[in-house]
N, C-alpha and C positions, 0 to 999 in steps of 0.2 A: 720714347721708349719707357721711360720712367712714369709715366700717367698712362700706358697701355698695362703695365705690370700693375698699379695702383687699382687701375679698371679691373683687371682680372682678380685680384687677390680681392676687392669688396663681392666683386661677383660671384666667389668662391664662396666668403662667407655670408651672401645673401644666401644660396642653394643650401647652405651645409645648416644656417637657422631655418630654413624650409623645412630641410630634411627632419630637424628636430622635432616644430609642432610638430609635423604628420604623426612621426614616430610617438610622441606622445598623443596625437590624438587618437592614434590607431591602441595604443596600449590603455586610453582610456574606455576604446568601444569594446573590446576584447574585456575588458574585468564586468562593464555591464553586460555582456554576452554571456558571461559564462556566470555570473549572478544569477541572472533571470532563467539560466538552465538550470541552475541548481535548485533555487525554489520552487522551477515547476518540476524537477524530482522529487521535492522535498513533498511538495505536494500529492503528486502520485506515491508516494509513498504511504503517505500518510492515509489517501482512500483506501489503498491495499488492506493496511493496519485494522482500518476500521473496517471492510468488510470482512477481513478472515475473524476478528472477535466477533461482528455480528453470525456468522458465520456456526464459530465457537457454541455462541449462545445456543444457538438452534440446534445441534447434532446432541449438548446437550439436553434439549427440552426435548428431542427427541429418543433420546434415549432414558429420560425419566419417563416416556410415555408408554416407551417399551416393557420399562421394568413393571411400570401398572400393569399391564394387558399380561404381559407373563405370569406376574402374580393372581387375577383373575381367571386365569386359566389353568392355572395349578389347581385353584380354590374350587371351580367348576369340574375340573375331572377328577379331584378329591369328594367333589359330593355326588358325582354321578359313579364311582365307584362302591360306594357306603349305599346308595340311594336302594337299588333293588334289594341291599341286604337287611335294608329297612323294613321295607316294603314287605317281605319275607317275614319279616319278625314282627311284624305291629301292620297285621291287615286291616285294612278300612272296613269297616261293618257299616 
């Protein structure tokens, strides 16, 4: 009776140090699990970052293209307003 109890209580604490790695080694896949998700957020993140400034850049340059061409275009239908009144006033011989 007494070496069936003996039996049973080592048996007890072989399952219950089982249970422990596991639990420890499940608690060590889980932090590199959720590591390597976070970097590859971290990472997606970071291409986001960097396309919405390349992004940035360009609606800029676009919009300094614009302000040329508008400016152009004022200067053009400023001189083709003036132009016939010229023309009028200082005729080509």
């Amino acid at each position: 009776m007494r070496k069936a109890r003996e039996l049973d209580d080592a048996k007890r604490e072989l399952d219950l140090r089982v249970e422990e790695k596991v639990q420890a080694s499940l608690a060590k896949v889980r932090s590199t699990a959720k590591a390597e998700a976070e970097d590859h957020l971290k990472n997606r993140v970071a291409e986001k970052e960097t396309q919405i400034a390349s992004m940035k850049r360009q609606i800029e340059q676009l919009r300094r293209k614009a302000d040329r061409v508008r400016s152009n275009c004022k200067a053009k239908r400023a001189r083709s307003k003036w132009r016939p009144c010229c023309v009028s006033a200082f005729p080509a011989t």
